[in-house]
Biopython code that builds the backbone (N, CA, C, O; Angstrom):
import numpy as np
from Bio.PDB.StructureBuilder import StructureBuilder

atoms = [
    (1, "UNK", "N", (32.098, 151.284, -126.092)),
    (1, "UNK", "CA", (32.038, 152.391, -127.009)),
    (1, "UNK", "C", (32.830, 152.111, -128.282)),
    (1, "UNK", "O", (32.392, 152.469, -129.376)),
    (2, "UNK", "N", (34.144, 151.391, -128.129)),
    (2, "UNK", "CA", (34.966, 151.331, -129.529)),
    (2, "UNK", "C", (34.136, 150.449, -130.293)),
    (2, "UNK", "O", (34.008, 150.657, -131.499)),
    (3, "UNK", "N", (33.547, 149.476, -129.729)),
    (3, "UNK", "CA", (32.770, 148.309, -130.179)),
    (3, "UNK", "C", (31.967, 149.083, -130.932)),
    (3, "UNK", "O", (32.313, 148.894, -132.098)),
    (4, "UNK", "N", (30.871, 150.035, -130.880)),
    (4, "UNK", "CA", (30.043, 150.519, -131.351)),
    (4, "UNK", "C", (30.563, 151.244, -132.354)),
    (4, "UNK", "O", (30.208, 151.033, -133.514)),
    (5, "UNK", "N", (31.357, 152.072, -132.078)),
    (5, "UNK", "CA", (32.442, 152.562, -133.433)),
    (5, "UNK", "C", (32.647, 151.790, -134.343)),
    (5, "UNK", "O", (32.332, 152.176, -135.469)),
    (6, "UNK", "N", (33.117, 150.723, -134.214)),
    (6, "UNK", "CA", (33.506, 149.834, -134.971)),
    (6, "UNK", "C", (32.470, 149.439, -135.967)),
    (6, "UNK", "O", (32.640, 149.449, -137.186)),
    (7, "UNK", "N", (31.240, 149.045, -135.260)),
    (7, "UNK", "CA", (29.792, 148.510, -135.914)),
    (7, "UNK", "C", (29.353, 149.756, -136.399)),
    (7, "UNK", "O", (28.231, 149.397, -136.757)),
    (8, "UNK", "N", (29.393, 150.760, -136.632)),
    (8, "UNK", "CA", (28.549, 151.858, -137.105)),
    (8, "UNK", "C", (29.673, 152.247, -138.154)),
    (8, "UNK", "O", (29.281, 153.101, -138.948)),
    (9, "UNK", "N", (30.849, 151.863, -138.325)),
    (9, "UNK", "CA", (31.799, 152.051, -139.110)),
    (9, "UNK", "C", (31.677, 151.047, -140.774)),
    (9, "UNK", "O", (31.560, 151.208, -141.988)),
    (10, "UNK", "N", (31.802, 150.030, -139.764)),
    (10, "UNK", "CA", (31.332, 148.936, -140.859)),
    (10, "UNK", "C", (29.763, 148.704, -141.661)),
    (10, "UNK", "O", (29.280, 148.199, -142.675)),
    (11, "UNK", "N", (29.448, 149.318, -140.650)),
    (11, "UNK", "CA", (27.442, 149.810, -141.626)),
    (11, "UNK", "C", (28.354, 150.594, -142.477)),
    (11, "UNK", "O", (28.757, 150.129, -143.544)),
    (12, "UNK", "N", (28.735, 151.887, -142.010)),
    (12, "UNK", "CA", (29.103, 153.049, -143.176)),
    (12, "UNK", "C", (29.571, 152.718, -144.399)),
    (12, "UNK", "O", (29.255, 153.109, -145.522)),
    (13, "UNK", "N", (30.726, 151.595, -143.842)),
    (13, "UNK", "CA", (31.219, 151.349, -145.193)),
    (13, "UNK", "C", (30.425, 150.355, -146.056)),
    (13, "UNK", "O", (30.578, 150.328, -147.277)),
    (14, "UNK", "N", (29.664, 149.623, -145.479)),
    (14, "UNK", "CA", (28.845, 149.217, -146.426)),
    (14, "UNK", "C", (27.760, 149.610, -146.925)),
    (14, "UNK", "O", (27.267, 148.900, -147.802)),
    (15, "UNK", "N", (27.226, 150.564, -146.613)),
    (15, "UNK", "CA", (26.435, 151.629, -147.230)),
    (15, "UNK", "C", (26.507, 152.130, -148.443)),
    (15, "UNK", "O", (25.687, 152.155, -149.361)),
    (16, "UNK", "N", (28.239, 152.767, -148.285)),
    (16, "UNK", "CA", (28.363, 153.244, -149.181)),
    (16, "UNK", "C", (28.981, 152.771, -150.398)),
    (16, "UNK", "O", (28.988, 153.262, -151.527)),
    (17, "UNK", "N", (29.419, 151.877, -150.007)),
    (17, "UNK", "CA", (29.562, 150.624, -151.243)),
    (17, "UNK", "C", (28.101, 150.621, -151.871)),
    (17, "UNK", "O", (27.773, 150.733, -153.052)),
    (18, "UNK", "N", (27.417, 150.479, -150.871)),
    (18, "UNK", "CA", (25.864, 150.300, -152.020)),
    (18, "UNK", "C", (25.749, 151.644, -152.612)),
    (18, "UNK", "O", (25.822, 151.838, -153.826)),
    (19, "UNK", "N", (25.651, 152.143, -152.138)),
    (19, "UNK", "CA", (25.559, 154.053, -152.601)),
    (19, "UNK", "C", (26.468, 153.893, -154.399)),
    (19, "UNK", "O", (25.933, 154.046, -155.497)),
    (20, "UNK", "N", (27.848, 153.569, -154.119)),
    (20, "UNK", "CA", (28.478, 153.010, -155.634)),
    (20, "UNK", "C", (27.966, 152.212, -156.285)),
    (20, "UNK", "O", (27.845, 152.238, -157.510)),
    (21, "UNK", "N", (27.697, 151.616, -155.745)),
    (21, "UNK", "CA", (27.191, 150.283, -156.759)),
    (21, "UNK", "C", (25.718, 151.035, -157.029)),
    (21, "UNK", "O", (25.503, 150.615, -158.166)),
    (22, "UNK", "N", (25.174, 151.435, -156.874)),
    (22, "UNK", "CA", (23.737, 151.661, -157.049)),
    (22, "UNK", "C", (24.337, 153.345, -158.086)),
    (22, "UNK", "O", (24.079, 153.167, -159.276)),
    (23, "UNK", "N", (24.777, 154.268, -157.920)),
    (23, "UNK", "CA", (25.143, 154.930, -158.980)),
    (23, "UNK", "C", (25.950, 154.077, -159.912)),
    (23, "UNK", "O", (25.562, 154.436, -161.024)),
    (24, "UNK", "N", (26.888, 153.114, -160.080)),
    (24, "UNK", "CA", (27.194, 153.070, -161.219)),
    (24, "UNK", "C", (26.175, 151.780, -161.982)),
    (24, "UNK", "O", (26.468, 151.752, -163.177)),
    (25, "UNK", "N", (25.466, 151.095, -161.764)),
    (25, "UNK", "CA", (24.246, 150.749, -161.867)),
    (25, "UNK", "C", (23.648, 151.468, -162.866)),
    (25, "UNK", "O", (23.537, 151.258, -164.074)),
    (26, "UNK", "N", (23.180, 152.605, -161.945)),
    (26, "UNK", "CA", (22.345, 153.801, -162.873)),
    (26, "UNK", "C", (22.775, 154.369, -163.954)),
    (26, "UNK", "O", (21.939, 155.114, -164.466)),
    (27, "UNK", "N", (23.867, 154.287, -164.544)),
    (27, "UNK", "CA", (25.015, 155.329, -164.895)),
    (27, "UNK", "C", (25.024, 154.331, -166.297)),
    (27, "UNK", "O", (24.963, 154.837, -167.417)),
    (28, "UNK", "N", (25.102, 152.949, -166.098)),
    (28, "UNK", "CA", (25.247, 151.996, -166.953)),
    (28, "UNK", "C", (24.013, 151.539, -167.593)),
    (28, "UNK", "O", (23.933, 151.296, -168.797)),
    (29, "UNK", "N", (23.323, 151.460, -166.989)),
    (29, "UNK", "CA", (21.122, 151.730, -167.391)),
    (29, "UNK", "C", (21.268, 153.095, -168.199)),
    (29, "UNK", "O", (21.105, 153.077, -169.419)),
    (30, "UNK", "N", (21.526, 154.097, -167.632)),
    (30, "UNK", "CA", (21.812, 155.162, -168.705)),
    (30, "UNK", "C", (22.354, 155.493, -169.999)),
    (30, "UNK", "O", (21.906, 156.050, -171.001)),
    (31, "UNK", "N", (23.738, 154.848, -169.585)),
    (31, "UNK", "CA", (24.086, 154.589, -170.936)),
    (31, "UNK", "C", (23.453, 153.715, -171.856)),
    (31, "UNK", "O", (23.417, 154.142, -173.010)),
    (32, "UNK", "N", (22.883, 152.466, -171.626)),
    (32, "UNK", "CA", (22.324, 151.774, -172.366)),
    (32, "UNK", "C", (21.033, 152.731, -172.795)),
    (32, "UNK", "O", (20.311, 152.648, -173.788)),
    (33, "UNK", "N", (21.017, 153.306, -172.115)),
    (33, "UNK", "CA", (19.461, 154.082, -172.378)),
    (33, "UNK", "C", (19.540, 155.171, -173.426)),
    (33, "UNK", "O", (18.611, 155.657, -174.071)),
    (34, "UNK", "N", (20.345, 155.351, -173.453)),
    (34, "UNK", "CA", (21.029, 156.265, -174.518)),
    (34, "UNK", "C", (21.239, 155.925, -175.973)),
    (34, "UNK", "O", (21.030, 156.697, -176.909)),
    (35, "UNK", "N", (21.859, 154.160, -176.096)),
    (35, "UNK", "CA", (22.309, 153.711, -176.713)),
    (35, "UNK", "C", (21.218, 153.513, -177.431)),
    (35, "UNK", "O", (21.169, 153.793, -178.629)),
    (36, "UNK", "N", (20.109, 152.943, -176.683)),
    (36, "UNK", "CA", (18.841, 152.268, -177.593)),
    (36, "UNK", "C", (18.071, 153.672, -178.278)),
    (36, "UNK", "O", (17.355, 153.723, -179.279)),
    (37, "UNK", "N", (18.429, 154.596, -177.503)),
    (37, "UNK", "CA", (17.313, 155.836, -178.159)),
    (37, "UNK", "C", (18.158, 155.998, -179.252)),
    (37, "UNK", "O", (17.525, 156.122, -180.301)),
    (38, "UNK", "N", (19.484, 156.045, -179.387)),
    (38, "UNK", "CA", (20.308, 156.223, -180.184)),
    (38, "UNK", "C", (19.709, 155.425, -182.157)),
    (38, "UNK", "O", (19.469, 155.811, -183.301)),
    (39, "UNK", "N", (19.775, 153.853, -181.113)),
    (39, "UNK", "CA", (19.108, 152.813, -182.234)),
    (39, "UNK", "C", (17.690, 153.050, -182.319)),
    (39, "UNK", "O", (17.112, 152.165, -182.950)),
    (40, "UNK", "N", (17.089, 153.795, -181.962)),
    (40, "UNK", "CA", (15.513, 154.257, -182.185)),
    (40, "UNK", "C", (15.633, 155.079, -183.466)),
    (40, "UNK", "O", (15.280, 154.793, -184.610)),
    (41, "UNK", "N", (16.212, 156.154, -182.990)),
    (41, "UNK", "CA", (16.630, 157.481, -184.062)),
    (41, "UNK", "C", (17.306, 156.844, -185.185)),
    (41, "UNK", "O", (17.097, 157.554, -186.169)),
    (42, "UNK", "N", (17.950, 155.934, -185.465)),
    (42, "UNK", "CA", (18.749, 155.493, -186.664)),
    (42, "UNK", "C", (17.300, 154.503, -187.306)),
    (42, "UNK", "O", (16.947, 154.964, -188.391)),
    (43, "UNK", "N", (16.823, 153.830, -187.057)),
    (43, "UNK", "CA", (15.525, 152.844, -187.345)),
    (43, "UNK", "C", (14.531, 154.174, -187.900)),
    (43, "UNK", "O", (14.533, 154.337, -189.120)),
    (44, "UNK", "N", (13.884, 154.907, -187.261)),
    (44, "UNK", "CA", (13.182, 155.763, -187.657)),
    (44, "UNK", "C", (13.379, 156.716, -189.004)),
    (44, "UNK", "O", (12.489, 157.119, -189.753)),
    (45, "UNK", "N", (14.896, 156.970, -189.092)),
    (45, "UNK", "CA", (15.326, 157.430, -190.115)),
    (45, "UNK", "C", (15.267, 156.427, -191.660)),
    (45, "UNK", "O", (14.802, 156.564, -192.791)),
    (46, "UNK", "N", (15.937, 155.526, -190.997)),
    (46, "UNK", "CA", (15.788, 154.071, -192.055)),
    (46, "UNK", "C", (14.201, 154.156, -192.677)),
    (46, "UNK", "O", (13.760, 154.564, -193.752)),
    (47, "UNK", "N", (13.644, 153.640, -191.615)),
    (47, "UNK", "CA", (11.945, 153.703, -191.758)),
    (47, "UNK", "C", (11.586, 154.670, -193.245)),
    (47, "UNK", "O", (11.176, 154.351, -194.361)),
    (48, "UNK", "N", (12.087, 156.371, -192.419)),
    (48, "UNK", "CA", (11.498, 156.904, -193.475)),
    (48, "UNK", "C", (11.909, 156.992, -195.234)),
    (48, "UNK", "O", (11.349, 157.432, -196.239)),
    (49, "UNK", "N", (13.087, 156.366, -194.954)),
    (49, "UNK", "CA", (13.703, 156.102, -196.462)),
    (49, "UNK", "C", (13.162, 155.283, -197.174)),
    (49, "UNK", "O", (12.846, 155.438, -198.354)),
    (50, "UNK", "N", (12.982, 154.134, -196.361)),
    (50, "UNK", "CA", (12.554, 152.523, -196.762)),
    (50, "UNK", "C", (10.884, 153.460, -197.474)),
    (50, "UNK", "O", (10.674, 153.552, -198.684)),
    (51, "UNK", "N", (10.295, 153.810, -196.813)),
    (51, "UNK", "CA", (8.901, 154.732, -197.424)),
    (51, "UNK", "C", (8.883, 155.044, -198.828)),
    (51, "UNK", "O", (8.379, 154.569, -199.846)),
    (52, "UNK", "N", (10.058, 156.600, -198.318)),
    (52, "UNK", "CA", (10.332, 156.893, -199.799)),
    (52, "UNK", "C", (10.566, 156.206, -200.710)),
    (52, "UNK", "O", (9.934, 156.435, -201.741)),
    (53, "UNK", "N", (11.529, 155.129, -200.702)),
    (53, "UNK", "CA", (12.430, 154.409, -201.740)),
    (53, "UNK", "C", (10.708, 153.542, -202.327)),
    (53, "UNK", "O", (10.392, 153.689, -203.508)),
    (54, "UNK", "N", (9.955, 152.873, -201.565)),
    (54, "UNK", "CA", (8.845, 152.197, -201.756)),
    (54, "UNK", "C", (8.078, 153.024, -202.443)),
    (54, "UNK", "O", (7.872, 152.700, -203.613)),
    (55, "UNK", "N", (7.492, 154.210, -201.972)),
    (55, "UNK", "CA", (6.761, 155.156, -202.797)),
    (55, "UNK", "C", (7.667, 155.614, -204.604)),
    (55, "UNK", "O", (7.109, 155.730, -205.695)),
    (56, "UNK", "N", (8.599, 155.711, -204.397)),
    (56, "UNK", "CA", (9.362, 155.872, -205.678)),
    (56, "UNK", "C", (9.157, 154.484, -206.916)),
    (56, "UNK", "O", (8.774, 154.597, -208.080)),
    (57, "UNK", "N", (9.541, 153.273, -206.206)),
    (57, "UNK", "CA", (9.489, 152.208, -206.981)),
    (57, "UNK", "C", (7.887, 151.726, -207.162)),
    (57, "UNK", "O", (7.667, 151.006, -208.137)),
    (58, "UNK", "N", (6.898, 152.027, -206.403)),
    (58, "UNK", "CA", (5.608, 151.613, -206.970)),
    (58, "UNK", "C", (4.881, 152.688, -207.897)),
    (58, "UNK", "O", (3.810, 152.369, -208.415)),
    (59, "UNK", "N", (5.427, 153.953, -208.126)),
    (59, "UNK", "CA", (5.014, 155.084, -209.073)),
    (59, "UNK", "C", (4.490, 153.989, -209.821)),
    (59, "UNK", "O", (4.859, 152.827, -209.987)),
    (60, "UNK", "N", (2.983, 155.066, -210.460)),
    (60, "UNK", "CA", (2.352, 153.632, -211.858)),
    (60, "UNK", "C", (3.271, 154.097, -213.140)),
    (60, "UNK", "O", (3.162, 153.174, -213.946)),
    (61, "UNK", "N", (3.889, 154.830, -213.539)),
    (61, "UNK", "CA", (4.660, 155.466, -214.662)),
    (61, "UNK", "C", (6.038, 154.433, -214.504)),
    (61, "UNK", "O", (6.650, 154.051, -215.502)),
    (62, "UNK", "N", (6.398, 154.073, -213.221)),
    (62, "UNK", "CA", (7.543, 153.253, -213.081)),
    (62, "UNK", "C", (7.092, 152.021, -213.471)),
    (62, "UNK", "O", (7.601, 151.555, -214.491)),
    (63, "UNK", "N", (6.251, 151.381, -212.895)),
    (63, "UNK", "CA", (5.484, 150.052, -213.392)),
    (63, "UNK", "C", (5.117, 149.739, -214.602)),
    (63, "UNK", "O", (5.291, 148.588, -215.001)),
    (64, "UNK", "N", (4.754, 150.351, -215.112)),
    (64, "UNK", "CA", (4.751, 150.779, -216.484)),
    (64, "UNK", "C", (5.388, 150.591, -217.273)),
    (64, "UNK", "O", (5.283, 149.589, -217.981)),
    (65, "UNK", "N", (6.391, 151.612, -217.446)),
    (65, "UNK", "CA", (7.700, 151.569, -218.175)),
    (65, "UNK", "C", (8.754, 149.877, -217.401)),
    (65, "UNK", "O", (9.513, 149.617, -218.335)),
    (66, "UNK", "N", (8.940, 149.195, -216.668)),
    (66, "UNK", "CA", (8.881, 148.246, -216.327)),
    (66, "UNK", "C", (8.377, 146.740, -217.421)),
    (66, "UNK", "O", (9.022, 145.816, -217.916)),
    (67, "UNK", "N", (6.962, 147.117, -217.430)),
    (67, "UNK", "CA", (6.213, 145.806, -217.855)),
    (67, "UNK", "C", (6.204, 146.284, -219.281)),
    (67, "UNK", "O", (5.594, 145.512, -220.021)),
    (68, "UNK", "N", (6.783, 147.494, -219.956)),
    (68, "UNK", "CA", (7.272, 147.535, -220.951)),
    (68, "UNK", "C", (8.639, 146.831, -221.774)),
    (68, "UNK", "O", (8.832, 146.193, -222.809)),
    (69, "UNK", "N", (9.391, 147.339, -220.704)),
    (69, "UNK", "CA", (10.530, 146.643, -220.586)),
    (69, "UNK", "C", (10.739, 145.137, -221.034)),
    (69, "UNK", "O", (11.460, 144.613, -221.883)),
    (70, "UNK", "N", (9.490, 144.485, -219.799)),
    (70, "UNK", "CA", (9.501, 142.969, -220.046)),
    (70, "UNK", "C", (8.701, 142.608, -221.379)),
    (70, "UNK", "O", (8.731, 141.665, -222.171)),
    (71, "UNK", "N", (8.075, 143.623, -221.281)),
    (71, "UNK", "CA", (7.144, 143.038, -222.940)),
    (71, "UNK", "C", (5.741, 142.710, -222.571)),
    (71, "UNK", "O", (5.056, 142.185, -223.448)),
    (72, "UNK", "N", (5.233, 142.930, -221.458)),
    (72, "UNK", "CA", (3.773, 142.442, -220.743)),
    (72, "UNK", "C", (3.104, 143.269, -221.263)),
    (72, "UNK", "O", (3.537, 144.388, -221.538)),
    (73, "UNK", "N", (1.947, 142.887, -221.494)),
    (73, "UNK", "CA", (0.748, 143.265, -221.453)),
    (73, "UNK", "C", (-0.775, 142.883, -221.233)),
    (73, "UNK", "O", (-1.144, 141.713, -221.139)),
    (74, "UNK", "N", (-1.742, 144.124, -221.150)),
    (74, "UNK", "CA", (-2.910, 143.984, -220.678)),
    (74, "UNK", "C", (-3.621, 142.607, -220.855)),
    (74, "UNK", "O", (-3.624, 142.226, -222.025)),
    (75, "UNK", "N", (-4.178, 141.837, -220.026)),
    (75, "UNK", "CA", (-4.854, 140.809, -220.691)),
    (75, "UNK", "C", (-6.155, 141.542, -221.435)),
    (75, "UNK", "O", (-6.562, 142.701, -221.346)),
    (76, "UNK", "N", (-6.663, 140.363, -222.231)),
    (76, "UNK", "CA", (-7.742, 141.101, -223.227)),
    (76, "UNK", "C", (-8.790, 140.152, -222.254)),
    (76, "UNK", "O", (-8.478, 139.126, -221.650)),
    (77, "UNK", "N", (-10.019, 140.766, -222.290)),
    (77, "UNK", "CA", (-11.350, 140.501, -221.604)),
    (77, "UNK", "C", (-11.333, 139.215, -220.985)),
    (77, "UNK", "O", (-11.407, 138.917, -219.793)),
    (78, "UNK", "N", (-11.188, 138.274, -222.336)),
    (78, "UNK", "CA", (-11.856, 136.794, -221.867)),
    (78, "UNK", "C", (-10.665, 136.008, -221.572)),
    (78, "UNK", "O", (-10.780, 134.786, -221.674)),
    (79, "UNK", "N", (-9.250, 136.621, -221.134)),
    (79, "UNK", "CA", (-8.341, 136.231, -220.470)),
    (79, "UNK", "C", (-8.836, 136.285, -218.750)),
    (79, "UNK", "O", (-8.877, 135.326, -217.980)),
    (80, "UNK", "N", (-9.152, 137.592, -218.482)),
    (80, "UNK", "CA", (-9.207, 137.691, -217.500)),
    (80, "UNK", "C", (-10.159, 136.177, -216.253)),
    (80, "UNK", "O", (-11.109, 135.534, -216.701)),
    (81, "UNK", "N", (-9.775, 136.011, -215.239)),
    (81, "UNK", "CA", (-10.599, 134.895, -214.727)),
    (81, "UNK", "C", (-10.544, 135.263, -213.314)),
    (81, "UNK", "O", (-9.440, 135.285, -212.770)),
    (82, "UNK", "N", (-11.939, 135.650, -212.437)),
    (82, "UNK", "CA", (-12.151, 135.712, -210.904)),
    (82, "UNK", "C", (-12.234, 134.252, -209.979)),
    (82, "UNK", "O", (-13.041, 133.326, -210.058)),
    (83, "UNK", "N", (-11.476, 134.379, -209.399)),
    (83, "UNK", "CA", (-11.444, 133.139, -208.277)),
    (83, "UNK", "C", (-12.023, 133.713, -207.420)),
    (83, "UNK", "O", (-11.639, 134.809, -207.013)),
    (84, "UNK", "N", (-12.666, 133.338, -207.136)),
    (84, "UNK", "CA", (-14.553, 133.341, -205.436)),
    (84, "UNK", "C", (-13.492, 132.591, -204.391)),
    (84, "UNK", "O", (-12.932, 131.606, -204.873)),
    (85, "UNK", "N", (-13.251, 132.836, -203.425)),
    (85, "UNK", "CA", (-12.578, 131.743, -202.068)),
    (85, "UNK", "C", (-13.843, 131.986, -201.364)),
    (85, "UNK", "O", (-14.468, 133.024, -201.583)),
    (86, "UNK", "N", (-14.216, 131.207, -200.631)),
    (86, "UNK", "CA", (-15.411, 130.714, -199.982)),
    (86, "UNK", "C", (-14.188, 130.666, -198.773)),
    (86, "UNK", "O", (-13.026, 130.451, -199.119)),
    (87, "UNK", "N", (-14.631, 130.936, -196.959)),
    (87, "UNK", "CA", (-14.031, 130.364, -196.452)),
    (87, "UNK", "C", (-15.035, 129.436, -195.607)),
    (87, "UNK", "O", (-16.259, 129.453, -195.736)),
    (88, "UNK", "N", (-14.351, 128.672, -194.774)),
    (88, "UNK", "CA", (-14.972, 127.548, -194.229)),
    (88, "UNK", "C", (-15.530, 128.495, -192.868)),
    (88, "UNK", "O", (-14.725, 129.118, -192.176)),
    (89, "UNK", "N", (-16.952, 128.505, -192.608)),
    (89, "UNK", "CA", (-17.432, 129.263, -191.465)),
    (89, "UNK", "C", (-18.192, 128.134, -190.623)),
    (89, "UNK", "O", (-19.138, 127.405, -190.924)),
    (90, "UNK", "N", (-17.436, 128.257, -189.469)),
    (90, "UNK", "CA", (-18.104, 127.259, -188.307)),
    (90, "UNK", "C", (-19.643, 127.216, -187.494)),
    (90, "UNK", "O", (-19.566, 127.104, -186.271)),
    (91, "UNK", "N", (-20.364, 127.258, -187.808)),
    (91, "UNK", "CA", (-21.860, 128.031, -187.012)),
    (91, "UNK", "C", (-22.193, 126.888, -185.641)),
    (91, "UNK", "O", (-22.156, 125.700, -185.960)),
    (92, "UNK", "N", (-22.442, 127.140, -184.476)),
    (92, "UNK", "CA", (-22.371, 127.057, -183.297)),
    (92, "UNK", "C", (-23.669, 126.303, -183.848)),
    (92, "UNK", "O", (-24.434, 125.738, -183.065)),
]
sb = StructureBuilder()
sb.init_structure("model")
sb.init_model(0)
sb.init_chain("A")
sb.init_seg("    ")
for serial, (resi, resn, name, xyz) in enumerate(atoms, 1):
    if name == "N":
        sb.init_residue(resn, " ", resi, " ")
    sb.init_atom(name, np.array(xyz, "f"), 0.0, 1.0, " ", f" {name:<3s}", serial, name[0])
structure = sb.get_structure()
């Protein structure tokens, strides 16, 4: 009988060692889980700035006043020149 005590003792306690280890496991997955939603929500925010800031700097009134700046202007007609790319198509 003590024998058996003994062995059903030592299951217990190793049980519940796993029982700890398996909550703080979880606990630490959690936190990380937290952490990354955390870095989700900060990216997403970024995201939507990076948008704005892009939508602000391609305004055509900004571009504009820009290639003013530099002194550019329109090419005239027979400046202009179309390049055709052909690509290479394989036929079976």
């Amino acid at each position: 009988m003590l024998r058996l005590n003994t062995i059903l003792l030592a299951l217990l306690i190793v049980f519940a060692l796993g029982v700890v280890t398996s909550q703080h496991k979880a606990r630490k997955h959690f936190v990380e889980l937290q952490a990354e939603k955390d870095r989700a929500q900060q990216m997403e925010v970024e995201w939507g700035q990076l948008q704005l800031e892009q939508s602000t700097l391609a305004l055509p009134a900004r571009v504009e006043k820009m290639a003013r700046q530099l002194q550019m202007q329109m090419p005239q007609g027979k400046q202009i020149q179309f390049v055709r790319i052909e690509t290479n198509k394989v036929t079976p």
